[in-house]
N, C-alpha and C positions, 0 to 999 in steps of 0.2 A: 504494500500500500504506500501511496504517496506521501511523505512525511512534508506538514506546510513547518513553513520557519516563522518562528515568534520574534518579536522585536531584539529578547536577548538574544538569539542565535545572530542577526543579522549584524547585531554589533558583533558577536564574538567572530564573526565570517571575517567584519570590514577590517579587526585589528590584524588578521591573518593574513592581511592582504588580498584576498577573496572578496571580486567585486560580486552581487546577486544582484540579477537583470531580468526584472518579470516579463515575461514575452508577452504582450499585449497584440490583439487582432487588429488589422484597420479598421477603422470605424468608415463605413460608409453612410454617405449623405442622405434625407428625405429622399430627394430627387434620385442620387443611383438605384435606390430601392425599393423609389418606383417604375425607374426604368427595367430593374432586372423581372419586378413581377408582371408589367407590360409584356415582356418577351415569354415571361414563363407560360404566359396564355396562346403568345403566339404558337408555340411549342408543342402544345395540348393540342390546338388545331389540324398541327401539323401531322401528326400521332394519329389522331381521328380518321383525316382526310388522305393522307398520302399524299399531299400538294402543302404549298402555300396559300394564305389566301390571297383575293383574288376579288379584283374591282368590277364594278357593273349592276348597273340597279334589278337585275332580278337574282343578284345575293342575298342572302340572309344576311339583316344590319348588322352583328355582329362579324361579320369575315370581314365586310364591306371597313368598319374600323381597323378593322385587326392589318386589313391591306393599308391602308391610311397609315396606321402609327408604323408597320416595316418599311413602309418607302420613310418615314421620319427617322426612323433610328439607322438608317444605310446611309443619309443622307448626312449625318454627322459623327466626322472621326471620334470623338469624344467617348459617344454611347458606342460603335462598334469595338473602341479599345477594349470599354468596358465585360462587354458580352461575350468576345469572344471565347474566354475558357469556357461559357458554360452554352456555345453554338454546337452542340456533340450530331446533330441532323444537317449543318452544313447550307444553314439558311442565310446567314449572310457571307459568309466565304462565296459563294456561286454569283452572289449577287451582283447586280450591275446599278453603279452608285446612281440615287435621283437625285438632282440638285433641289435646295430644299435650305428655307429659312433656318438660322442656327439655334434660335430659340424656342427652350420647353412648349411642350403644349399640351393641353388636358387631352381626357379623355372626353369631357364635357364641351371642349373647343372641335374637337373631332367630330363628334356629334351634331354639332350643330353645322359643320361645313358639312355632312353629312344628310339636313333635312332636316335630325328626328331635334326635339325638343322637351321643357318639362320634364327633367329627370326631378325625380323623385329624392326629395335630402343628401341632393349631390352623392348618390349612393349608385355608382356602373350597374347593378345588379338588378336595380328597380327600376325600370326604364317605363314611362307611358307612349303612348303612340310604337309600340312597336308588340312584334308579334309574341304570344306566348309559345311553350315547349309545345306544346301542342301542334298551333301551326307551324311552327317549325317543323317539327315533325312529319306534319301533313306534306311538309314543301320538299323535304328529303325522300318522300317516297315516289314524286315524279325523277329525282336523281338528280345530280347536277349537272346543269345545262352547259353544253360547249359550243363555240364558234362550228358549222358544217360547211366542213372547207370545198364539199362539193354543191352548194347552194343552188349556185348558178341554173345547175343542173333540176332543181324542185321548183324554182323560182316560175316558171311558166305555168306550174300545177293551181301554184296558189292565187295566181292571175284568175285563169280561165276559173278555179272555183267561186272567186271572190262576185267576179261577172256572173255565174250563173246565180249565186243567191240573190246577186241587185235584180236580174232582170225575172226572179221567179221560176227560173229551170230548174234548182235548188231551191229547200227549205231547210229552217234547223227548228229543232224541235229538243225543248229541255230534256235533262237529264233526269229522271227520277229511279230511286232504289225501290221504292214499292212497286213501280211498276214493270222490275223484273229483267232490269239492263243487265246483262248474264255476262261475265269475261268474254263467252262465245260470238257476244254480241261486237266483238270488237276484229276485225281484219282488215288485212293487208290492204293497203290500197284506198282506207275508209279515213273520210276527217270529221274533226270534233271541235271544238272551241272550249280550249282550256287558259284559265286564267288570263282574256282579252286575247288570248292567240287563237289560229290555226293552225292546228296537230295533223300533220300527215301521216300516219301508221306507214312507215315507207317498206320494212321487212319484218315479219316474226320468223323465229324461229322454230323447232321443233319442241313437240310440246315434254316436259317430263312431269314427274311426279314432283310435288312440293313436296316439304319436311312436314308441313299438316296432310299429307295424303291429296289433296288436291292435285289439277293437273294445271301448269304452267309454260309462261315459254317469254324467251327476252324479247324485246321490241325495238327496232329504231325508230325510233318518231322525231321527226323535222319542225319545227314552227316555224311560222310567218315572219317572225324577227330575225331570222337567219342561226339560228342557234340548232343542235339538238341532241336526245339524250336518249340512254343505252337503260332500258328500265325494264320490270317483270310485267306481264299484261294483268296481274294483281294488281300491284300498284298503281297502274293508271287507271285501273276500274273505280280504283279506291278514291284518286284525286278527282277524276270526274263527280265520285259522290255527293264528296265533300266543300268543290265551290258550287255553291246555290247559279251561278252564272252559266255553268255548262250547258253546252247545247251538242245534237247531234247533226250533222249534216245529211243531207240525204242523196241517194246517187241523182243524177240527172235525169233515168227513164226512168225512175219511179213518180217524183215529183207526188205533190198533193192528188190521191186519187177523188177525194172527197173530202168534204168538211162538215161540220156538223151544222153549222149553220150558212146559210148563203149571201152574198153579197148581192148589193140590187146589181151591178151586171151581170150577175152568172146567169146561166141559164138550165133548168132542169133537166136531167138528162135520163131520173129513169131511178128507178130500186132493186135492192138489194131483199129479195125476201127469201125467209125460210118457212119452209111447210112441215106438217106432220100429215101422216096417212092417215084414214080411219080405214083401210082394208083387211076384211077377213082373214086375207092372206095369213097361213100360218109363220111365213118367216117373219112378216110384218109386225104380225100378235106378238109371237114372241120377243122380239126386239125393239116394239113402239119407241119407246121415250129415246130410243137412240139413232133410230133410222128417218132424217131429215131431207128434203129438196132444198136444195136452193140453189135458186139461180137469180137473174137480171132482168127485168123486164121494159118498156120504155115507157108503157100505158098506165091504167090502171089496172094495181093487183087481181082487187076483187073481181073483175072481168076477167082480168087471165086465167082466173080459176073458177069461174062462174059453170063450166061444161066439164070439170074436170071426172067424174064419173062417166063419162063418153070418151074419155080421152085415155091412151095407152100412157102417155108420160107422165100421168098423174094417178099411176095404177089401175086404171078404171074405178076410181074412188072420191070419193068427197073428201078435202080437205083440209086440215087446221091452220091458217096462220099464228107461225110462234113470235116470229119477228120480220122488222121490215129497217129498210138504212135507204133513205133518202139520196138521189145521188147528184155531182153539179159538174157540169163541163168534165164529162168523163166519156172515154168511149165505151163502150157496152158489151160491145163482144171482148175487148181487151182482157175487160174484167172480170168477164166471166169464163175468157180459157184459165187465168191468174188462179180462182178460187180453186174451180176444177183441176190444176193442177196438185196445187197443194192438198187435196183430199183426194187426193185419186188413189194412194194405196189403201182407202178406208170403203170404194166406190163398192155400192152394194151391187151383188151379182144374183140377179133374179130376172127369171124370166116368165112374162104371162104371157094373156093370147088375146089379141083384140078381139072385135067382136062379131070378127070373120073367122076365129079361130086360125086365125095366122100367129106366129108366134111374135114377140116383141120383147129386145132387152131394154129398157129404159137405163138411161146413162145420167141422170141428175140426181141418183140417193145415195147418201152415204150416209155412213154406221158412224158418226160422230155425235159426241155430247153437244149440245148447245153452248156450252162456257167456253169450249174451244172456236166454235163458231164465233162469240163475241170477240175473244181473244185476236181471232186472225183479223176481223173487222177492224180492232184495234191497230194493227199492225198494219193494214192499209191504208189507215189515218196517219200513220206519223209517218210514211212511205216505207217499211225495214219488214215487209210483208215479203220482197225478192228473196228468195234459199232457203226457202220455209217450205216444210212439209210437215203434213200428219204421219205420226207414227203410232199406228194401233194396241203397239203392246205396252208403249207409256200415257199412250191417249194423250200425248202433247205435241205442241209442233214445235219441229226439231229444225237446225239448219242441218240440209241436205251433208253438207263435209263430216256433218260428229257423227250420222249414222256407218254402222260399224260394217 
């Protein structure tokens, strides 16, 4: 153990000729000590990220400082003397010096050449006007954004999309989690509107399993600001959730098939109705509640079904209307190969006999629930009705690529 000397030892040292020489630390100043803990953060960042930070207003305000006070502390020999034993990452060694006023400057002077303002009891930690962990967090899951050195190359996409929404060939249509925006719902080739931009999904990759069992896959996606970023198609389903702003884009042949309500110049073009049988029919009996018509008509429904006991396509039977969808400036047959296709592997296969005893397949019934029927009606409101099909053994409509 370390034996301290008492006042009598040190005389008895000094008559001995033994001078005793407390080794004392340097004291460093406020300022170096808050310059070394400045850097300490920068340091933490750099640990985090695998970079530097890094200027440009769609950073997180803290990197955004953190780039700010490093180009301050390169910029004077003083603080890199200082720093350098404890640079062990090599953050200002690499560095290329920025000229730069010699004099201290807050963190709260940074801030404000920065924008944010009303810090809280001059305390860095409490900051108002700026985002919580939270959104930060939310901002880290779209990844962080890089210059796309092949822009050039996208630049023409986002032209000609920009054009089709002004002129109506395109529509966007919000984002909502209730109503069922599936990962699936997101492919190659498709754009979105996230955070004031235009996200072009440019590549996904191949799908794997996530560490929750899910199935995933990386994305490159371009925005409109020239920038773009390497993220999971989780995570962009995720940010899409969570800005209330998001919107989907819609491809250009789909456009608005219908709207719920009409504008005075549209012009009516016809219904969307579904029927129920009341025929004998024992396939019919046994399957009512799920065995529907529907099709498009331009007239009036009730007429078009006024004879339908004489008629083969309506089983030689009397009918029920379950539902009817109003239609506006829409072509008619378009949409009803569109429906029929998408229920076609559900197409009920029956055959009677007219009333010449000839025989007769009727091709407008199919074996679906009505909530699917709404569903798809939905889908051709917000136009994302295109790669959809019925699939019987889930009784959902699927897009065409996930079936197996």
């Amino acid at each position: 153990m370390a034996k301290e000397f008492t006042d009598e030892d040190d005389a008895l040292l000094a008559e001995l000729g033994v001078e005793v020489e407390t080794k004392k630390e340097a004291a460093r100043t406020p300022r170096e000590e808050r310059i070394i803990a400045g850097f300490e953060e920068i340091q933490r960042f750099v640990t985090e990220h695998g970079r530097p930070p890094q200027h440009g207003e769609d950073r997180d305000i803290f990197e955004r400082l953190y780039s700010v006070r490093l180009d301050r502390l390169r910029a004077q020999p003083d603080c890199l003397a200082l720093l350098q034993p404890f640079d062990h990452q090599g953050i200002l060694a690499d560095a290329i010096l920025v000229p730069g006023p010699d004099e201290d400057i807050s963190d709260e002077e940074l801030l404000s050449q920065l924008g944010v303002d009303d810090i809280a009891q001059n305390d860095i930690t409490e900051l108002r006007h700026v985002r919580s962990t939270a959104d930060k967090r939310a901002a880290e899951e779209i990844a962080n954004r890089e210059r796309c050195e092949d822009f050039d190359s996208f630049k023409p996409l986002f032209n000609a999309v920009q054009k089709d929404i002004d002129s109506g060939v395109r529509i966007t249509r919000p984002i909502r989690k209730e109503a069922g925006f599936l990962k699936t719902d997101i492919r190659s080739g498709e754009f979105f509107i996230l955070g004031g931009q235009v996200a072009y999904v440019a590549e996904v990759s191949d799908f794997f399993k996530a560490p929750n069992g899910e199935s995933d896959a990386r994305l490159r996606v371009i925005y409109s600001n020239g920038t773009e970023s390497n993220l999971l198609l989780r995570s962009l389903q995720r940010a899409l959730y969570k800005d209330e702003t998001s919107r989907r884009v819609s491809e250009p042949s789909a456009g608005p098939l219908f709207t719920g309500e009409n504008e005075d110049n549209d012009l009516a073009s016809g219904t969307i109705y579904v029927l129920r049988s009341k025929s004998d029919n024992p396939i019919v009996t046994a399957h009512r509640d799920l065995i529907h018509k529907i099709g498009v008509t331009g007239g009036d429904v009730a007429k078009r079904i006024a004879n339908a006991k004489l008629d083969p396509t309506f089983l030689l039977a009397d009918v029920e209307v379950i539902a009817t969808y109003k239609l506006f400036n829409i072509c008619r047959t378009k949409l009803e190969k569109i429906i029929h296709r998408v229920f076609d592997p559900a197409r009920l296969d029956i055959q009677i006999e007219d009333r010449f005893g000839n025989p007769v397949i009727p091709r407008e019934w199919f074996l679906v629930p009505l909530f699917v029927i709404n569903e798809a009606v939905e889908k051709i409101k917000d136009s994302t009705i295109i790669g959809y099909m019925y699939d019987p053994a889930t009784s959902r409509l699927m897009r065409t690529k996930d079936w197996a």
